[in-house]
N, C-alpha and C positions, 0 to 999 in steps of 0.2 A: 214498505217492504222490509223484509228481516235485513237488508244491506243499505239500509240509510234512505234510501230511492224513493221516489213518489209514481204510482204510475198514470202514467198517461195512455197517449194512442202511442200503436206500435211505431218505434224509434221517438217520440217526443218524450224520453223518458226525462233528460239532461233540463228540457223545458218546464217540466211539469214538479222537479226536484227544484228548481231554480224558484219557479212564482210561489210553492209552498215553503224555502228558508225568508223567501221576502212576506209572505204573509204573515207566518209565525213571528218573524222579526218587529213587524210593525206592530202586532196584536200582544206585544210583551212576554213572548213565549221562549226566548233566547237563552233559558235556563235551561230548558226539558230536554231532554233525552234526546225527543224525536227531532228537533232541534239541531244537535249537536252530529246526531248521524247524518242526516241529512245532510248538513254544511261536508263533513266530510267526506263523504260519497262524491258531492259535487266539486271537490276538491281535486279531485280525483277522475271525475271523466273524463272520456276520451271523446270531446266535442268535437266533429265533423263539420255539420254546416255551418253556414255561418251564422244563422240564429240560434243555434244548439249554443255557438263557443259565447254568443254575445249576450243570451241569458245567462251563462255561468259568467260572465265575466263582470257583469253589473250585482247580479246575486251576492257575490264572492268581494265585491266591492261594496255594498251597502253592509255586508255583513264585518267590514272592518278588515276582510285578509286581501293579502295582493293579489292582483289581477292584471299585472302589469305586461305578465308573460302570454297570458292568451292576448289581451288586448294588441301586445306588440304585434301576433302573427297575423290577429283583423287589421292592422294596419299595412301589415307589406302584403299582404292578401289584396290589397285593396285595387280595382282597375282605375288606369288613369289613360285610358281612352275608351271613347264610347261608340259603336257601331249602333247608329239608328236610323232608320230611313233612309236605307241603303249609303249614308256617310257614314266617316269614320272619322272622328273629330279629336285631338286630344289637347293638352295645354291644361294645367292647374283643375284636374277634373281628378277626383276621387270616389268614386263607385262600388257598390259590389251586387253582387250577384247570390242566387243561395248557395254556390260554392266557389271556392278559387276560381275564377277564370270563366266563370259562366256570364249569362250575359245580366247585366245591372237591372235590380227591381227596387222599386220604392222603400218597400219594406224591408231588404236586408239592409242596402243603403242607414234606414233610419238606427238600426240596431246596432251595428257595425258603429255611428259616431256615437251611439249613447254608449256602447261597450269602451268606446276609445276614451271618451269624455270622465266617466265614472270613473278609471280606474288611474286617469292623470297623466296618461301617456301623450305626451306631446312628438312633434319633430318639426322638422324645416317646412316653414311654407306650409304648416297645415292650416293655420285661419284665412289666407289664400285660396288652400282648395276647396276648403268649407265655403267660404263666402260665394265664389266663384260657383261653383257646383251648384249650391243655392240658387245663383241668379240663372244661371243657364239650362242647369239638366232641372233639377224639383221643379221649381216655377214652370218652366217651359213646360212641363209635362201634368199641370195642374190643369183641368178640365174646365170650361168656359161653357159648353150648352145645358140647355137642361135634359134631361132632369138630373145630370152630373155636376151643376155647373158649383167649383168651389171643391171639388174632390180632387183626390190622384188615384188612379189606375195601379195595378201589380208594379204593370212593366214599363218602361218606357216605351214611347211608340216607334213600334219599327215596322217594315213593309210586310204585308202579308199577316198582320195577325188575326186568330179569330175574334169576331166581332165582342166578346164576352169578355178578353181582357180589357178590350179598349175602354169598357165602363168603370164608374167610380168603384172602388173597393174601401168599405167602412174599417176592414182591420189598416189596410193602407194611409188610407183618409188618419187615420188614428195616429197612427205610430207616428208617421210623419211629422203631424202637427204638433205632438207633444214634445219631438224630439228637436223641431226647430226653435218649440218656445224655450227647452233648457240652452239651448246653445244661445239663444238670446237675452237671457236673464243672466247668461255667465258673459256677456257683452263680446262673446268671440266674433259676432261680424264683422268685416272691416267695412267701412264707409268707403263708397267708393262706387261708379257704375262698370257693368259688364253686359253684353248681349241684349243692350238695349232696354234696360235696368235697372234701378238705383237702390246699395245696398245702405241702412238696413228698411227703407221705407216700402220698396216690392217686398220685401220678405213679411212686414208687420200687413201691407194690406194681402199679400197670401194667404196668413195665417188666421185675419176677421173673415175671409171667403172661408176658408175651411171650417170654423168654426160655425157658421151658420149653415151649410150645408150638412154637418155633422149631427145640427140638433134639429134639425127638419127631419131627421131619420128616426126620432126618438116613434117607440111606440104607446100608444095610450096609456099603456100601463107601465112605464117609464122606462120599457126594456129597449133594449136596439136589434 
């Protein structure tokens, strides 16, 4: 677009600006123009959800500028108790939701610690809640029958929902996975059990269950 922008579907514009400076970025195009606009536009939105802020903030992070300040507000944005199945649990639990204060989904969750991760924003006790959260809410809420079995869901499971959240979701399935192998490669787990779990050994056989459920999905023609 004439203002740096990439478009997407209406409102994933932030998103859609974001995955094209990291494409161009990777594909050696961080001289051009379209490039340069882009980064700056993205520099510059006004990120709402919390995938909108956690795309720019990993974008804006791969792209070499700070990301410290959006990253900062995904982290005190972040929920540290969880309402599921009609409990309300809290302690060393770090969540989010796709907006401040909504209720926790796999998938912002995962974007939210890559946006945190990327951009180098540490505080008190966060490989605590990472780890923790890991053992209790992701795992807990990773899918065991078939033909889910080895997935996660949008949401976590709470009373009353329609039967179509409850099943595996491959963008879910995804994000997740990728997002606990970078937290694992950066060695932020802590060793140690929680909820009947022991970290990082539950997390490594998680992430072989998701992985094989992930390429059972593949299509003949090697699409998903």
């Amino acid at each position: 677009n004439g203002d740096g922008s990439f478009s997407g579907q209406q409102g994933l514009e932030t998103q859609a600006t974001a995955a094209s400076v990291e494409a161009m970025l990777a594909g050696g195009m961080s001289k051009s123009p379209q490039y340069g606009r882009a980064l700056s536009w993205l520099a510059n939105a006004p990120g709402a959800s919390v995938d909108s802020r956690a795309w720019q903030a990993m974008a804006l992070a791969a792209a070499g500028r700070d990301a410290t300040t959006i990253a900062g507000t995904l982290r005190d944005d972040r929920n540290i108790s969880v309402a599921k199945a009609g409990n309300i649990s809290t302690g060393n639990t770090a969540l989010w939701g796709p907006f401040p204060g909504y209720a926790a989904s796999l998938s912002d969750t995962a974007l939210a610690y890559g946006a945190i991760r990327s951009a180098g924003v540490s505080y008190s006790g966060d490989t605590t809640e990472l780890t923790v959260t890991a053992l209790c809410q992701t795992l807990n809420a990773q899918l065991t029958a078939a033909p889910w079995s080895g997935s996660w869901p949008y949401a976590l499971p709470e009373n009353g929902q329609p039967t179509h959240v409850l099943n595996g979701s491959l963008s879910a399935t995804a994000l997740t996975l990728f997002e606990l192998k970078k937290q694992r490669q950066a060695n932020r787990f802590l060793g140690g059990s929680a909820c009947s779990r022991t970290s990082p050994s539950a997390i490594d056989t998680g992430m072989t269950n998701a992985k094989t459920w992930l390429l059972a999905q593949a299509n003949g023609d090697g699409a998903f």
